[in-house]
C-alpha positions as CSV (number, residue, x, y, z in Angstrom):
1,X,13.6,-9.9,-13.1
2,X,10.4,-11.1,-10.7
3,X,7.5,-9.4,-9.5
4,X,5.8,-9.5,-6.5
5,X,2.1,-8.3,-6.8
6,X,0.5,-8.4,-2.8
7,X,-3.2,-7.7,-2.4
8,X,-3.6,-6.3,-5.9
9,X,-8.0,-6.2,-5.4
10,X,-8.9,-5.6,-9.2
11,X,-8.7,-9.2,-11.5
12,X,-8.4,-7.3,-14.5
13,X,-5.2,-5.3,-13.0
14,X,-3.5,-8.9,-12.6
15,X,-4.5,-10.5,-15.8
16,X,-2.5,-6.6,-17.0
17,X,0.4,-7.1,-14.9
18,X,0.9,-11.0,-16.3
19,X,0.8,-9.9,-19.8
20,X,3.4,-7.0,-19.3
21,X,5.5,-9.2,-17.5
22,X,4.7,-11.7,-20.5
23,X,5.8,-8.6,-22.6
24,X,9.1,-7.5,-20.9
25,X,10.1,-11.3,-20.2
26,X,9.5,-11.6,-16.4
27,X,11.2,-14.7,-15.3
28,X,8.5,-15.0,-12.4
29,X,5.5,-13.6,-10.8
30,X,4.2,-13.6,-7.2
31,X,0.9,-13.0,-6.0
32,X,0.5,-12.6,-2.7
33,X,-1.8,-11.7,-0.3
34,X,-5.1,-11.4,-1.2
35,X,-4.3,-11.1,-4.7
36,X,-6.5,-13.7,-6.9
37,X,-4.7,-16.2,-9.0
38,X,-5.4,-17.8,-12.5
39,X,-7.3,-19.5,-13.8
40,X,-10.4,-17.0,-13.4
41,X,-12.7,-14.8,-16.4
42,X,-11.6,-11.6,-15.3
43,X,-7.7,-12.4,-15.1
44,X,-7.9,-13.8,-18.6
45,X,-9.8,-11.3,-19.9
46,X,-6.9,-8.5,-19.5
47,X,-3.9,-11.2,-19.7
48,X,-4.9,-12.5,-23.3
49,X,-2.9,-16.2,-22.4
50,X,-0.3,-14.6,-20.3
51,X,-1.5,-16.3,-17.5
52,X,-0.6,-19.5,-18.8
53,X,2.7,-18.3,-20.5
54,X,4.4,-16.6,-17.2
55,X,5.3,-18.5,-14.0
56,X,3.8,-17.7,-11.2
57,X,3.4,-19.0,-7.7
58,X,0.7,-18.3,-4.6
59,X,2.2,-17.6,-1.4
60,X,-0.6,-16.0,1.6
61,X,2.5,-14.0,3.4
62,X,4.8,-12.3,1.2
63,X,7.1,-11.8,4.3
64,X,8.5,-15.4,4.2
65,X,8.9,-15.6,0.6
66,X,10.3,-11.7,0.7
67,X,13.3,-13.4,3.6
68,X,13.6,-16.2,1.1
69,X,14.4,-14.3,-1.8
70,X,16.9,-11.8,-0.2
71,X,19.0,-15.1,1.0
72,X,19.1,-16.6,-2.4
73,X,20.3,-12.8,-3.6
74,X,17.8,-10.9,-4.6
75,X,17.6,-7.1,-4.6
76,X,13.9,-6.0,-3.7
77,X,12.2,-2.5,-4.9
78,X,9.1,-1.3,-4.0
79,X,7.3,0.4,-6.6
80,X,5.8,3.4,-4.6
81,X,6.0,6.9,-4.2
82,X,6.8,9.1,-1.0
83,X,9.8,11.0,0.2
84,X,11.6,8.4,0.9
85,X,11.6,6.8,-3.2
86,X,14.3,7.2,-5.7
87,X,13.6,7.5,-9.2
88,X,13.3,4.1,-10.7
89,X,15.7,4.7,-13.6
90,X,18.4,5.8,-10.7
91,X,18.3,3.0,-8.5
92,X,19.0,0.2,-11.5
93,X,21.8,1.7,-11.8
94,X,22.8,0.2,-8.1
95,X,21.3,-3.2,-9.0
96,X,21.6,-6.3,-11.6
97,X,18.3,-6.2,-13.4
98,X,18.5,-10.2,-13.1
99,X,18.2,-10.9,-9.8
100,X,15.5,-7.9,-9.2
101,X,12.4,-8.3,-7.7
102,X,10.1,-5.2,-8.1
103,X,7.1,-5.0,-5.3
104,X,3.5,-4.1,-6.6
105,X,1.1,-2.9,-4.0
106,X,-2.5,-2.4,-3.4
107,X,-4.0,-0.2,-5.8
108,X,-5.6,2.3,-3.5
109,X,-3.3,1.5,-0.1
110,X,0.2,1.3,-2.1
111,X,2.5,-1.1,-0.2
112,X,1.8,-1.7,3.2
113,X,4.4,-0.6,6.2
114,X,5.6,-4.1,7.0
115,X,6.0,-5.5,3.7
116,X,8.1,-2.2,2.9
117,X,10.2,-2.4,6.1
118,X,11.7,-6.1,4.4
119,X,12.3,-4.2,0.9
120,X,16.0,-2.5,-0.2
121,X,15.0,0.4,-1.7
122,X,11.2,2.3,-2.6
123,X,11.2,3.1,-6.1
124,X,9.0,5.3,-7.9
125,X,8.2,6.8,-11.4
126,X,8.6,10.0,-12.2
127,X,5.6,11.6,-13.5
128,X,5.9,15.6,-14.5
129,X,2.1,16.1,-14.1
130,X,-0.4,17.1,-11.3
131,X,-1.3,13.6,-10.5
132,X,1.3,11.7,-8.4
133,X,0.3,8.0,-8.7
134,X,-1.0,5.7,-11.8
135,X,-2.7,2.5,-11.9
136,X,-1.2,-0.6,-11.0
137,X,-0.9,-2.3,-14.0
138,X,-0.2,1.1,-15.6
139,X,2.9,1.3,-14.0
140,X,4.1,-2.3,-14.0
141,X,3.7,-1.6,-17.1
142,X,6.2,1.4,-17.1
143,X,8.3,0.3,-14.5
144,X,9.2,-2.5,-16.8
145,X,9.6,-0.2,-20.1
146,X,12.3,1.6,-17.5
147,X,13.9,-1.7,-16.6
148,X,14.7,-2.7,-20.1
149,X,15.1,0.8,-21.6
150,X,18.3,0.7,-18.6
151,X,19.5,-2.8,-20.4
152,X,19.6,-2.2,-23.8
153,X,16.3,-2.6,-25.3
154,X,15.2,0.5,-28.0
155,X,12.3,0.9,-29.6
156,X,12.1,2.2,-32.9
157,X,16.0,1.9,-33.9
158,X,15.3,0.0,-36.8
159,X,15.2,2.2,-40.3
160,X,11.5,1.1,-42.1
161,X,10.1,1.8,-45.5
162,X,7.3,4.3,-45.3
163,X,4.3,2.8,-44.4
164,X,5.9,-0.6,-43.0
165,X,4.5,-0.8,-39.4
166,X,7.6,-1.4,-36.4
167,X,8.5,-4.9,-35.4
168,X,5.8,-6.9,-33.4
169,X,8.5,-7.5,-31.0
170,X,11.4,-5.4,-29.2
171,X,14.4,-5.1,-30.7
172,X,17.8,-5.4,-28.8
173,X,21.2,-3.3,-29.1
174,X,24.4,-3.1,-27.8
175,X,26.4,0.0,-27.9
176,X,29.5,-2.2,-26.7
């Protein structure tokens, strides 16, 4: 999986998206936009050495590199809600997680018209409260859980002895 993150205006919300992608094992980050890029204070700060851990590229005009990516294969989602979205959990069930790229947008803006026109599908989480959107990072953060939690990774399977703390890192089953 790859993410795009275009025009993402907080620092610390990028140096939070590069450790989850870090986390979940993001095979490559985009920033685009007006989106700042490593090496800077504030996206260290958040990232805690993601920054130099996951790959990442610059690119001014997602468009381009959007075009690019759909010729070489790759299924594009836009992380956003509106009518038009699909649950998240749904529409990986019409895609292969590996050659997926999930679409951040701006944090108060979402994902602007053009840049969704290019995309394959709008995706969104599904929250059961009042409020309909999250942070950002927040749901990067989520939206990845959901990737994974679709491709075999549980939390928690693993019997412990009382008092021993879970793994430090995700474990992996197959039911096949």
């Amino acid at each position: 999986m790859r993410l795009i993150a275009h025009n993402i205006r907080s620092m610390h919300n990028i140096g939070a998206i590069l450790r989850s992608a870090d986390a979940f094992g993001v095979e490559r980050v985009y920033l685009t936009g007006y989106t700042a890029t490593p090496p800077r204070k504030e996206i260290a700060k958040t990232a805690l050495g993601a920054e130099d851990r996951v790959l990442w590229e610059y690119h001014i005009d997602p468009l381009p590199l959007m075009a690019q990516l759909k010729q070489q294969g790759w299924t594009i989602l836009a992380l956003e809600n509106g009518r038009e979205a699909m649950p998240l959990s749904d529409a990986l069930r019409h895609v292969h997680p590996e050659r997926t790229v999930l679409l951040l947008g701006n944090e108060v803006e979402g994902v602007v018209p053009d840049v969704l026109a290019i995309c394959d599908q709008i995706v969104e989480i599904i929250l059961p409260g009042r409020k309909r959107s999250l942070n950002v990072s927040v749901a990067a953060g989520i939206a990845l859980f959901v990737v994974a939690a679709e491709n075999g990774y549980h939390v928690g399977n693993v019997e412990r002895p009382p008092g021993q703390r879970a793994p430090a890192r995700p474990t992996f089953r197959s039911d096949g």
